[in-house]
KETOR-617853 format. One record per atom (N, C-alpha, C, O, CB): residue in one letter; x, y negated, z negated. Coordinates in steps of 0.1 Angstrom, whole numbers, plus 5000, padded with zeros to 4 digits. Glycine has a CB too. Layout:
<rs>
aXYZ...
</rs>
This chain:
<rs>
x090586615158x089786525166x089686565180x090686585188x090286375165x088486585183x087986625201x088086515209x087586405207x086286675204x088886555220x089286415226x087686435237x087286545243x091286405235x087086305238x085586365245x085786285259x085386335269x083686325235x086386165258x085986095271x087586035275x088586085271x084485955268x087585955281x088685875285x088085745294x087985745306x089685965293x087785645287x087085535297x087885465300x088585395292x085885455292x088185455313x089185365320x088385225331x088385215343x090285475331x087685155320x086385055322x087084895328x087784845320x085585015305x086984815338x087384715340x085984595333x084784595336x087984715356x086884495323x085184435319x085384265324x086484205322x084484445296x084484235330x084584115336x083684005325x082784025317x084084135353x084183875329x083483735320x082083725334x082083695346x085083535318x080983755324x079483695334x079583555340x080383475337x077983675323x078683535351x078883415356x078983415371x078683325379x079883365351x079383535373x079883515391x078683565397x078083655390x081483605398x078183545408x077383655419x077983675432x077483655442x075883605424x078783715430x079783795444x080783905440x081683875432x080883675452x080684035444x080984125438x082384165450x082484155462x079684215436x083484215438x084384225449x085684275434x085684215423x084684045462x086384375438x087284435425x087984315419x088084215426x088484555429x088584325407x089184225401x090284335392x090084455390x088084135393x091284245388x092384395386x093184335372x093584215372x093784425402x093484405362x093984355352x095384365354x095884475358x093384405340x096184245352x097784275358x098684255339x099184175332x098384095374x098484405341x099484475326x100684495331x101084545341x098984625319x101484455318x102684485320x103284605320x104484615321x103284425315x102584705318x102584825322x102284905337x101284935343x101884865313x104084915340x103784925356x102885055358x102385045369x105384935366x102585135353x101885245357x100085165358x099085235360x102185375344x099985025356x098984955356x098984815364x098184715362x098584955344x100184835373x100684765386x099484775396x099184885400x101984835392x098584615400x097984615408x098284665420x097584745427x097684515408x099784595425x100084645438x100184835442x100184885453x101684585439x100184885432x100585025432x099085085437x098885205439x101185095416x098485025439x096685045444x096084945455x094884955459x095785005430x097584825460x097084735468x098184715478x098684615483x096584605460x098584865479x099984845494x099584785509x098684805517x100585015500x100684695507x100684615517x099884485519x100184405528x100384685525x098584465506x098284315509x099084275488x098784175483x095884275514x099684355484x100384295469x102084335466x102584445463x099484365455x102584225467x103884215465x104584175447x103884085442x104084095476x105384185439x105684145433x106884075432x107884155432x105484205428x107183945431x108383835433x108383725427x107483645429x108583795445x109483705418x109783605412x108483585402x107783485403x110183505422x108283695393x107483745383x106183695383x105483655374x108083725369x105683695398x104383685403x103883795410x104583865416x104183585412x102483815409x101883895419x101883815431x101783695429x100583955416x101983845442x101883795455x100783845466x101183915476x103083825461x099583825465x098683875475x098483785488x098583665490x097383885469x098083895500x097283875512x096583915515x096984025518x097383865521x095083885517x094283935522x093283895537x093183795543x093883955511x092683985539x091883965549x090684035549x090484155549x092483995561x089383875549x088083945549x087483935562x087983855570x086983875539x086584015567x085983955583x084783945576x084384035569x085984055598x084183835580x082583765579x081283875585x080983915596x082483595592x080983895575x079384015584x078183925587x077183995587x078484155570x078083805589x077483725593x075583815585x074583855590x078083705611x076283785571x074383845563x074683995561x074184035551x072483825578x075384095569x075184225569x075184265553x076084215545x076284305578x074584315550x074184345540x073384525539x072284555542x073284215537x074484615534x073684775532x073384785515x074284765507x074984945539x072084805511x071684835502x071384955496x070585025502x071184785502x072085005482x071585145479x070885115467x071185035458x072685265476x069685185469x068685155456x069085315451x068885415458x066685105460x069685315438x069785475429x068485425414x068585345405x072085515420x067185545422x066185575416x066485695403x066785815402x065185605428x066185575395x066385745381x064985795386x063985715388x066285705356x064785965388x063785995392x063286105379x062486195379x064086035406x063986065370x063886185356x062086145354x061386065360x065386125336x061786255342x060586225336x060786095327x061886085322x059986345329x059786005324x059685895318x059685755326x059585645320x060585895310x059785765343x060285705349x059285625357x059585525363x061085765353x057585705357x057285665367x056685465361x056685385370x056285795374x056385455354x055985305351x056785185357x056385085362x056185295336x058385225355x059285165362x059985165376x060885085381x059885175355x059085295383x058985285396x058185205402x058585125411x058685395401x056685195395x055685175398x055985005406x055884955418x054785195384x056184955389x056784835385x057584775401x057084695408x057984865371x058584815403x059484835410x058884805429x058784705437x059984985405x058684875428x057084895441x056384795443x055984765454x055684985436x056284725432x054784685433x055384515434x054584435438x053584735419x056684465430x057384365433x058684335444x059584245445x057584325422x058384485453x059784485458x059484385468x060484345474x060284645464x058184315472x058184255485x058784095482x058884015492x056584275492x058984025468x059883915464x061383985469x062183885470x059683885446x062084125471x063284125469x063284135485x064384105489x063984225459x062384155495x062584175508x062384005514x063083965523x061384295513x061483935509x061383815512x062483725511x062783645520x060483775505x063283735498x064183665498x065383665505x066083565505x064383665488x065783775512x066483875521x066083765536x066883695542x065684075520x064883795539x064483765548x064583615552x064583565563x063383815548x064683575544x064383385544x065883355543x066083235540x063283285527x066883425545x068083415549x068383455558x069483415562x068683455543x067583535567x067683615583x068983715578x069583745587x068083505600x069383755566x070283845564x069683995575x068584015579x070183875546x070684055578x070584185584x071284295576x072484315575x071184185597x069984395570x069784445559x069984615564x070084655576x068384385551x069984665554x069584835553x069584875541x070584835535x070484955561x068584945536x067884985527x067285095524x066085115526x067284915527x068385215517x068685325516x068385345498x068785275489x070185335524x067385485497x067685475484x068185645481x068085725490x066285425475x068685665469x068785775464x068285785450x067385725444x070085815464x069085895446x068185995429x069585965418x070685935423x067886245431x069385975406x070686025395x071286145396x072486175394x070286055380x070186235401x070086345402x071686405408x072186365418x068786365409x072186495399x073186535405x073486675402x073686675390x074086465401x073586825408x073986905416x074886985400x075686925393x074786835432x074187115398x075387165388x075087305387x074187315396x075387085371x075287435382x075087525377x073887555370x073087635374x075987535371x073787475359x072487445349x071087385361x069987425361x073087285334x071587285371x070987235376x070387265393x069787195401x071587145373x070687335394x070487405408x069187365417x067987355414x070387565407x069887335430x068887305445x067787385443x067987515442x069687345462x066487325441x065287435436x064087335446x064387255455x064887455414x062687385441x061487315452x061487185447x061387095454x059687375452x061687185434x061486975423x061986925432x061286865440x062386895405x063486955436x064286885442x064586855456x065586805461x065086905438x063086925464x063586935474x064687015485x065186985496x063786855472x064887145476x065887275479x066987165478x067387155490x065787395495x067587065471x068886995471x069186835484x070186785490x069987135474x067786815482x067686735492x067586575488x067786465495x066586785499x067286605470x067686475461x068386435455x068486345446x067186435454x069586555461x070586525448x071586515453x071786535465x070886615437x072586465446x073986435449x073886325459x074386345470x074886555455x073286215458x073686105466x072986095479x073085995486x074986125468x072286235484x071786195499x070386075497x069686065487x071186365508x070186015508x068985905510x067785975514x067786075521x069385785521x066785925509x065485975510x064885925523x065185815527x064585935497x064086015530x063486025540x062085865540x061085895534x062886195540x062185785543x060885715542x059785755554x059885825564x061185545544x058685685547x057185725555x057385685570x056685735579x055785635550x058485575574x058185585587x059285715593x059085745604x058485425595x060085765588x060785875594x061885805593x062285845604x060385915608x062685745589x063885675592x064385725576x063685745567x063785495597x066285725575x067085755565x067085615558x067285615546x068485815570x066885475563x066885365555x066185305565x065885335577x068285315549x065985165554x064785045560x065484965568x066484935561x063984945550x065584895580x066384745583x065384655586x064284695588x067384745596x065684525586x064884405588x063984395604x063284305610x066084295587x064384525608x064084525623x062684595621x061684555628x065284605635x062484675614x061484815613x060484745606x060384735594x061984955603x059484695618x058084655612x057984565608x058984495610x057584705604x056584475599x056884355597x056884385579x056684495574x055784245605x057384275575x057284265560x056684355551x057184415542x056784165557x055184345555x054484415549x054884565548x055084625538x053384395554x055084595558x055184795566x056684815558x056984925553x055484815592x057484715558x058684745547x058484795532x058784895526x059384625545x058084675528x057284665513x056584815511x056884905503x055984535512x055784825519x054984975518x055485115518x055185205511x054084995528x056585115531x056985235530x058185245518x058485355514x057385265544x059085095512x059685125502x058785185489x059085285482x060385015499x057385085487x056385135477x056285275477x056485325467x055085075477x055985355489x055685495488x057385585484x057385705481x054885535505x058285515485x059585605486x060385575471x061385625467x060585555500x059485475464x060885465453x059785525443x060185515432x061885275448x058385575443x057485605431x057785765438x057485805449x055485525430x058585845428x058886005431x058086065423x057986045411x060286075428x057286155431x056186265429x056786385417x056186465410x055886335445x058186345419x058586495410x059186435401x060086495395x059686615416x058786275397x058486235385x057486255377x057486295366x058586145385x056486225383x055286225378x055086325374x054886325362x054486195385x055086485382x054686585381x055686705367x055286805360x054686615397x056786635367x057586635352x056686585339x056286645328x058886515354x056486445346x055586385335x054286445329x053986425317x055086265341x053686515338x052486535336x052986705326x052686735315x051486525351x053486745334x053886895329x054086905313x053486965304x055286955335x055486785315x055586795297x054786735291x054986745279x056686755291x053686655294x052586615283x051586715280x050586685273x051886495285x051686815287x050986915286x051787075281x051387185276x050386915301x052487035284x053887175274x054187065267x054986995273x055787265283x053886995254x054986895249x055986975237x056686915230x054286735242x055887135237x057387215229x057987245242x058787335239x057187375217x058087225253x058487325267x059887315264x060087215271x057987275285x061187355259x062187335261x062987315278x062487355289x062487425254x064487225278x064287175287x065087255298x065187235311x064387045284x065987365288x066587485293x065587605303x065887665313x067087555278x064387605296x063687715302x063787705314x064687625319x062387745299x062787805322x062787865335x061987745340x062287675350x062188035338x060887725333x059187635338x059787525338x059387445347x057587625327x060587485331x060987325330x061487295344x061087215353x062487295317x062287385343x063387325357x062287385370x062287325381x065587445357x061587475369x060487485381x059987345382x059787295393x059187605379x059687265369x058387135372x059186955370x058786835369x056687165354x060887015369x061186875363x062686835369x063786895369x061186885345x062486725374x063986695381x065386665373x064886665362x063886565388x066486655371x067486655361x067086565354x066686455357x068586635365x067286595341x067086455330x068786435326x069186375316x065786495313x069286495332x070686455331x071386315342x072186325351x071386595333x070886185334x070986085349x072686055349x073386045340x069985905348x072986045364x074186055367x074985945379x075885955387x074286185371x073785825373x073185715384x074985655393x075085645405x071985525372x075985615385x077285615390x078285705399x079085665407x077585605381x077985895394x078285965402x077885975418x078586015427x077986045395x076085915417x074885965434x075685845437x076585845445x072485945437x075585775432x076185625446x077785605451x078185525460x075985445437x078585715442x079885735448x079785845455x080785875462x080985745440x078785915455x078886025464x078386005478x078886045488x078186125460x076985925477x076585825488x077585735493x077685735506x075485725483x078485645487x079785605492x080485675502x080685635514x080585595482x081285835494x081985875501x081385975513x082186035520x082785905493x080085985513x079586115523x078985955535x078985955548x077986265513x078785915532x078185785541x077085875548x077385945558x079485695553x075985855544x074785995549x074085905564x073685795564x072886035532x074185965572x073485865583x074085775590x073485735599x072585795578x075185735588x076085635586x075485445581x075585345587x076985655599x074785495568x073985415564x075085295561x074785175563x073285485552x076285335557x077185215551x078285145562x079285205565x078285275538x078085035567x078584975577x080184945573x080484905562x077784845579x080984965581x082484875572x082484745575x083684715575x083984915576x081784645578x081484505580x080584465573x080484345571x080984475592x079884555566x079284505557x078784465542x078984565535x079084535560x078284375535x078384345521x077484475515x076284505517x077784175517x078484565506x077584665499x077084625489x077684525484x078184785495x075884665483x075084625471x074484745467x074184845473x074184515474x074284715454x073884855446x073084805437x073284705429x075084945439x071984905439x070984835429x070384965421x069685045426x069684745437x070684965406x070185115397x069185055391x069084935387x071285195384x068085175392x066785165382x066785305377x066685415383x065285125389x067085245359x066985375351x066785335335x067085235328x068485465353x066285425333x065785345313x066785445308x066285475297x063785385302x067985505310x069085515304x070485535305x070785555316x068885565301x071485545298x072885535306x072985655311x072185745308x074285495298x073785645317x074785775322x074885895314x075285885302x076085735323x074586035319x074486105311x073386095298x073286185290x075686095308x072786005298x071585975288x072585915275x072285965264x070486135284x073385845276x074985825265x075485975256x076185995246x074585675250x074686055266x075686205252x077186215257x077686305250x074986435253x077886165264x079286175268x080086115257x081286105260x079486115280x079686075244x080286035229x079986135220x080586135209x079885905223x078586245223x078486325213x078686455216x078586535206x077486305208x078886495228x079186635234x080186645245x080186575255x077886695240x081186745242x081986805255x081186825265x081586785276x082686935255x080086865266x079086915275x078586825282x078086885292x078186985271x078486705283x078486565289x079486495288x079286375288x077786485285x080786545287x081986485290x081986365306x081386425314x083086625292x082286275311x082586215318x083586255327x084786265324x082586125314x083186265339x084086235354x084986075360x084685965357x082886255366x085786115368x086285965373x084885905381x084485795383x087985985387x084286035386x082885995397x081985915389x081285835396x081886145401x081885905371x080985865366x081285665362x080585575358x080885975355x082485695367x082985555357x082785445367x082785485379x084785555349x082685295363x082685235368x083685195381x083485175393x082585185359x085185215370x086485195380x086685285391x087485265400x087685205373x085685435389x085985515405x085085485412x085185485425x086085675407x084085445407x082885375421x083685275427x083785285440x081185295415x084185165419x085285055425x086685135438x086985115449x086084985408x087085205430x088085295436x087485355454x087885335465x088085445424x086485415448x085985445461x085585335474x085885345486x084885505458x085085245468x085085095477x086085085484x085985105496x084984955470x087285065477x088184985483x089185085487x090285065493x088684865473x088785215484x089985345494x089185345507x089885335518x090085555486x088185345508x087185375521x086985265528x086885275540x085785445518x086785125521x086184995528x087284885523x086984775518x084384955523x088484915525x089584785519x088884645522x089184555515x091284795527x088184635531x087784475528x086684415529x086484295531x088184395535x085384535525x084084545520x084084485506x085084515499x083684695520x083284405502x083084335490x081684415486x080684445494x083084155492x081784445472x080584495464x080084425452x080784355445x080684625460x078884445450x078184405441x077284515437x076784575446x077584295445x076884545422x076184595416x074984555412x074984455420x076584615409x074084545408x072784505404x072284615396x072284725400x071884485416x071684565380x070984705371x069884655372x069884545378x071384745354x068784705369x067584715357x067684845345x067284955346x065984755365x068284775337x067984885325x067284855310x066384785306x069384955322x068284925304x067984855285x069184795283x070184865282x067684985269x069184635283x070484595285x070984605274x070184615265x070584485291x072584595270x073284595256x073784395257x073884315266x075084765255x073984405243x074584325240x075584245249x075784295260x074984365230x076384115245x077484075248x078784205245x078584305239x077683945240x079884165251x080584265248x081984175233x082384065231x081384335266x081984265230x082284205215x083584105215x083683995210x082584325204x084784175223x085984195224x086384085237x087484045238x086184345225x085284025249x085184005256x084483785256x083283755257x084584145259x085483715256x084883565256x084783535271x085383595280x085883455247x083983445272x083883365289x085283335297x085383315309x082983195287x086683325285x087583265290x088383385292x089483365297x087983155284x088183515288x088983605295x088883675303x088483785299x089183665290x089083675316x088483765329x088583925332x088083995342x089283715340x089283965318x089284105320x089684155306x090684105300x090184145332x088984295299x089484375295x089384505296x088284545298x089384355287x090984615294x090784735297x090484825286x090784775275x091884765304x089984925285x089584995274x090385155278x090185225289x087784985273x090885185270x091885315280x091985395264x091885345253x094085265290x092185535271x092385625258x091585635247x092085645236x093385595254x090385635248x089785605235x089085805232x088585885239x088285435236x089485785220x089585945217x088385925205x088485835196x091286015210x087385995207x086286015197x086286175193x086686275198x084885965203x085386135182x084786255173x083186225169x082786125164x085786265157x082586325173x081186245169x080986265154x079786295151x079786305177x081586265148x081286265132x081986195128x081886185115x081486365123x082886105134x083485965135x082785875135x082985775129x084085945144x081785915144x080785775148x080685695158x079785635162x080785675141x082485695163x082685625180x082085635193x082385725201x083885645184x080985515192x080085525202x080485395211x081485325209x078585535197x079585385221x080185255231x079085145223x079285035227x079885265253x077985155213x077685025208x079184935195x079084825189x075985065199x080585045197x081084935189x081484785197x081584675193x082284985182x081784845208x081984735220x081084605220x081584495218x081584805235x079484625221x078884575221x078084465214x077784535204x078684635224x077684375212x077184315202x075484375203x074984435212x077584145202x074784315188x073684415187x072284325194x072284195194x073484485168x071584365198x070684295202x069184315200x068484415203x070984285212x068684215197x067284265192x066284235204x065184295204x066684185176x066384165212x065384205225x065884385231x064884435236x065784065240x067084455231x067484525236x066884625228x065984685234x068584515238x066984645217x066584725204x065484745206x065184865205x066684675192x063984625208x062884625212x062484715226x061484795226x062684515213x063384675235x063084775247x063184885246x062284945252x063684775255x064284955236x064985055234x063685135228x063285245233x066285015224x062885065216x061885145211x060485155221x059685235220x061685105197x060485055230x059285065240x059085205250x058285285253x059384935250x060785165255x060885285264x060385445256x059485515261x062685285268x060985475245x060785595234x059385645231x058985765229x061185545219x058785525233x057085525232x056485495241x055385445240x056485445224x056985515253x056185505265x055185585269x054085535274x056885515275x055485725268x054685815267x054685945256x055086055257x054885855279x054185885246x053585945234x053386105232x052386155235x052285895233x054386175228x054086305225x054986355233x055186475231x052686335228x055686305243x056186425255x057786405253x058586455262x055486395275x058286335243x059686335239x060886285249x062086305249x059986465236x059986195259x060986135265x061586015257x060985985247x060486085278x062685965260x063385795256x063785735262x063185715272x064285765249x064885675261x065785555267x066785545260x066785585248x065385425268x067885475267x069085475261x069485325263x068785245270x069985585267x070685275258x071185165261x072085155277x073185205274x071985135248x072085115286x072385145298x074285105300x074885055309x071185045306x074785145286x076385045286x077285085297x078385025295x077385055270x077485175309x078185185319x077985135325x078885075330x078385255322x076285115331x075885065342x075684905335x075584825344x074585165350x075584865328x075984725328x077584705326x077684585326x074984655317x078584735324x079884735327x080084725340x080984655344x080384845322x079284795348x079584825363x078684665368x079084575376x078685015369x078184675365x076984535369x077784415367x078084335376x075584525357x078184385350x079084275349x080584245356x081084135358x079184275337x081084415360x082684425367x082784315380x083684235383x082984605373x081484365386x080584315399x080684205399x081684155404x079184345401x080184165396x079183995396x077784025398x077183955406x079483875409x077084105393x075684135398x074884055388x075383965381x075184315398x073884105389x072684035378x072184165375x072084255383x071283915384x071784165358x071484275351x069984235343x069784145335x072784315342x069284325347x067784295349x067484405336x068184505333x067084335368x066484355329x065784405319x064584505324x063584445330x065384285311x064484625323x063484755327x062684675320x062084625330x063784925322x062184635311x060784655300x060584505301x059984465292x061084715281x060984405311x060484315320x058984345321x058784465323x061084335333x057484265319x056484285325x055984285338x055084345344x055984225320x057184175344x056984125360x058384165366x059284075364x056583945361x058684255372x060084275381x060384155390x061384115393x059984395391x059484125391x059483975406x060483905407x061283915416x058383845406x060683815398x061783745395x063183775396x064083715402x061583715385x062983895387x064383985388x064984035404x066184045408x063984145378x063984065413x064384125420x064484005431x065084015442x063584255422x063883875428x063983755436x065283715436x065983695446x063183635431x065683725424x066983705420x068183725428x068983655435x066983775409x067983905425x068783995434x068883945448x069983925452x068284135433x067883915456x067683925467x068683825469x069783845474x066283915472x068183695465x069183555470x070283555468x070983475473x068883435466x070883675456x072583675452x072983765462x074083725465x072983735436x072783835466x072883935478x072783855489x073783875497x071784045479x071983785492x072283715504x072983605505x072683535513x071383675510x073783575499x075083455495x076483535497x077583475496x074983385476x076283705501x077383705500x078983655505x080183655503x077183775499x077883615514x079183575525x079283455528x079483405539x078983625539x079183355512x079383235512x080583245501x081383145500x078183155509x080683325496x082283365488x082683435488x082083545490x082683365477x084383405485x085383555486x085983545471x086283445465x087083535501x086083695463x086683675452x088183715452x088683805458x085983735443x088683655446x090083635444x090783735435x089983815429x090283485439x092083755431x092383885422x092783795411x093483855403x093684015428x092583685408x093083585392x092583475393x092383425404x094683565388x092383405381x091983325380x092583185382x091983085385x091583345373x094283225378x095183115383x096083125397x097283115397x096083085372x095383135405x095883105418x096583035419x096182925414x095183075425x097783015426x098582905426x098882915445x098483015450x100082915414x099282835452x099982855465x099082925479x099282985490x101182965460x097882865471x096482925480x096982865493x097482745493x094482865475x096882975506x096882925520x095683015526x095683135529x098282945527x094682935529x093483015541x093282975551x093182855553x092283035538x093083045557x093583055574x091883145577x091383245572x095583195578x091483005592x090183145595x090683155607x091683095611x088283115596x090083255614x090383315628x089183325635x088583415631x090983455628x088583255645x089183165651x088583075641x087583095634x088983165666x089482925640x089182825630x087982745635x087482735646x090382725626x087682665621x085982635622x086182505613x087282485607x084682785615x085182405611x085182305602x084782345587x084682255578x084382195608x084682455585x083982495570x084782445560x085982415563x083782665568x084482425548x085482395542x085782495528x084982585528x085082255539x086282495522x086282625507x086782495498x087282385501x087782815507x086282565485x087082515468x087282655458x086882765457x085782395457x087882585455x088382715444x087782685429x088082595422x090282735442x087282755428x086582755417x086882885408x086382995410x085182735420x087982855396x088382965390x088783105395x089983115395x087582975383x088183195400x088783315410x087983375423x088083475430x088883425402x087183245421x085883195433x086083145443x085783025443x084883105430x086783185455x086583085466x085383035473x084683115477x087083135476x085082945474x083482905473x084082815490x084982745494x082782775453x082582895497x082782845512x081382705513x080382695507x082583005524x081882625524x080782535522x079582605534x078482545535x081282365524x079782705544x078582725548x079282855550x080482895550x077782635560x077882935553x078283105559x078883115573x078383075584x076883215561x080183195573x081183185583x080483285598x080083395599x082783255575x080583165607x080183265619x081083395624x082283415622x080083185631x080183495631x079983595634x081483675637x082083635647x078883575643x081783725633x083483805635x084783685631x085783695636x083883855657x084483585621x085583555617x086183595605x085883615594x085583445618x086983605610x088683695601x089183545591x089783445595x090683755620x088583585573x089583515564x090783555563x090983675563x089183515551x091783445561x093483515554x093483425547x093183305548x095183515564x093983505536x093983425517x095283515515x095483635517x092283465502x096383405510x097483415506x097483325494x096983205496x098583405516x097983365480x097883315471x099283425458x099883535459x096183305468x099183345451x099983425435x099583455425x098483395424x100983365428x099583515417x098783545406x099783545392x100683625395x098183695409x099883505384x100983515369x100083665364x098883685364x100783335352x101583795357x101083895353x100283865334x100783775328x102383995355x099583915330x099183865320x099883995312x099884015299x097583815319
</rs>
C-alpha cells in the first residue's frame, strides 16, 4: 500500500462566524496544545490553563480574495464581479476599515514555470494583483463605492482565463502537457490553500496588518489539487496545502490575529463522523491506495444538491473537458474557521457575499475561546469600559465593538478530552 497523503485536518461543529484556531486537547502529548501555545498554555491539575490577549482593531479588517484563475472559471468570476458591490456595501455600513487584496491558485513548479499566461510569475505563488487604479489592494478610502466595485469587477474576471478557455474549445484534443497548452493556459493544477499561505507568509506590500481581522475568501469549482492527491503521488499534498498549516501560519506570524475563511465552491456533504456536539475531530495518518478506493467522500455525507453542482460545473463548457470537483479541504478550512461556505453554482452570488460581508464585519464583536467548557473565565479590558461579554459555548460574545487599542485578557481552563 502507497502511503499518498497524510491529512492532519482540524474539523470544527458549523455555527460560529468568528474565526480564530481551535485545538483538539489529545492525550497524546505529542498533540499537547501548549507545545504550540508557549507561554499563553499551562498544564495543572489535569487542566489546560490559558491566557490570552486580543487587541481590538476597531473594524480592521485585510481581505484575501484567492481567484481560481484555471480554465472553466470565467462564469464564476463573472458572477463574482457582478455582485461584489453587496459584499463592499455590507463592509461599509459598518464603517469597517478594509483592504482588499486578491491572488491566483496558481502555484510555481518545474512542470509549471513563470511564462507570458502568467505574467513572467507575477500570478503565482501568492503575490496580489495589480488593480486598475494602480494600487496592490482596495481600502475603503480609494474612491467611492462604485470605483471599488469596478476596479474589483475588472481584477477578479482573468483574461488568462478566458483566453485558456477559448484556446481549448478550439484545440479540444490539445493535451495539457504540451508546449501550446502551457503557452495559452494558466495552472489547472489549483493550489488555492498553498497562494494564501504564501500571501500570509511573504505579506506582499505589507498588505496584512498585525491588528488586523484576516479573512479569506476562495473562489474555485474545485478542491485542491483538483482532489488527485488520493489518486496520485504526483499530487501528493504539502503542510502548505492543508488546512492546519494555513492555521499554523496565522498564529506563528500573527499570535493574536483572529481568522476566518470564507469558500464558494461545490460544497460536500455534512461530515459523517462529525455531530453539532463535538467541537473537534482529528484525522491523522490515513494511508491510501487508489485501488482501495480511499477518498475524502468517505468522510463526507453524500449530497444531491452538491452532486447537481458537481455535474453543472462538468458541463459548463461543452466539449473542452473542463470539471469540478468537490471542494472538501477548502470547506474543512471554511468550517475549522467559522466562515460561511457559499455554493459556486448559486444563480445570484449577492446574498452569499452579503453574507460574508456582515460576518466579517462582526469580527470584533467576538473572541474565540480554545474549549467549549471553560471554567474560571477572568476578562480583563485595558483600559476598562462598560461593555459587557457572555459566554456562549467557546464564544465570547461582546455586547458592543470594543474601542480603538483596547487590550482583551482572557484567562480560563480547559478539561483535556
Amino acid at each position: 500500500m502507497r502511503k499518498l497523503i497524510r491529512l492532519a485536518l482540524i474539523i470544527f461543529a458549523m455555527g460560529y462566524h468568528v474565526g480564530c484556531n481551535k485545538v483538539k486537547f489529545a492525550k497524546d502529548p505529542n498533540q499537547d496544545p501548549c507545545l504550540s501555545s508557549p507561554g499563553t498554555c499551562t498544564y495543572i491539575n489535569g487542566r489546560y490553563n490559558w491566557n490570552e490577549k486580543v487587541t481590538a482593531s476597531l473594524g480592521k479588517v485585510d481581505i484575501l480574495i484567492v481567484d481560481d484563475n484555471s480554465g472553466s472559471m470565467s462564469f464564476e468570476q463573472n458572477s463574482m464581479a457582478q455582485k461584489f458591490s453587496q459584499f463592499v456595501a455590507a463592509l461599509d455600513a459598518k464603517n469597517v476599515d478594509y483592504r482588499i487584496g486578491i491572488t491566483t491558485t496558481d502555484i510555481s513548479s518545474p512542470s509549471n514555470p513563470a511564462r507570458g499566461i502568467n505574467q513572467s510569475g507575477a500570478l503565482q505563488d501568492g503575490k496580489l494583483i495589480s488593480f486598475p487604479n494602480g494600487k496592490m489592494y482596495l481600502e475603503n478610502a480609494f474612491g467611492s463605492q462604485s470605483d471599488r466595485s469596478s476596479w474589483f469587477s475588472q481584477t477578479i474576471q482573468r483574461p488568462e482565463t478566458i483566453n485558456c478557455e477559448n484556446f481549448v474549445k478550439n484545440n479540444p484534443t490539445i493535451s495539457s502537457d504540451s508546449q501550446s497548452y502551457l503557452d495559452n493556459c494558466p495552472s489547472g493544477d489549483e493550489r488555492g490553500i498553498y497562494a494564501a499561505n504564501l500571501t500570509i507568509q511573504n505579506n506582499p506590500s505589507g498588505f496584512i496588518r498585525p491588528e488586523a481581522h484576516l479573512a479569506i475568501v476562495i473562489l474555485s469549482d474545485e478542491d485542491v489539487r483538483s482532489s488527485n492527491y488520493y489518486k496520485s503521488t504526483k499530487y501528493g499534498l504539502s503542510s502548505m496545502d492543508l488546512p492546519l498549516g494555513l492555521i499554523g501560519s496565522v498564529n506563528t506570524l500573527y499570535p493574536s490575529k483572529t481568522l476566518s475563511v470564507h469558500s464558494i465552491i461545490v460544497k460536500p456533504g455534512a461530515l459523517q463522523s462529525v455531530t453539532q456536539d463535538q467541537m473537534n475531530t482529528v484525522i491523522t495518518g490515513l494511508q491510501a491506495d487508489p485501488l482501495m478506493g480511499y477518498t475524502p467522500s468517505q468522510y463526507f455525507a453524500s449530497s444531491s444538491a452538491g452532486d447537481a453542482c458537481l455535474n453543472q460545473q462538468s458541463s459548463q463548457i461543452p466539449g473542452a473537458g473542463f470539471g469540478g470537483s468537490y471542494g472538501y479541504l477548502y470547506a474543512l478550512l471554511t468550517r475549522q474557521t467559522g466562515g460561511i461556505e457559499g455554493d459556486i453554482c448559486a444563480a445570484d452570488y449577492g446574498s452569499q457575499l452579503s453574507n460574508m460581508g456582515s460576518s466579517i464585519a462582526e469580527q470584533v464583536k467576538e473572541v474565540q475561546l480554545k474549549c467549549s467548557d471553560a471554567r474560571d473565565l477572568v476578562v480583563t479590558m485595558t483600559p476598562s469600559n462598560s461593555i459587557s461579554y457572555a459566554l456562549d459555548g467557546a464564544t465570547l460574545r461582546l455586547s458592543d465593538a470594543l474601542p480603538t487599542g483596547t487590550q482583551i485578557s482572557v484567562s480560563y481552563t480547559c478539561t483535556p478530552n
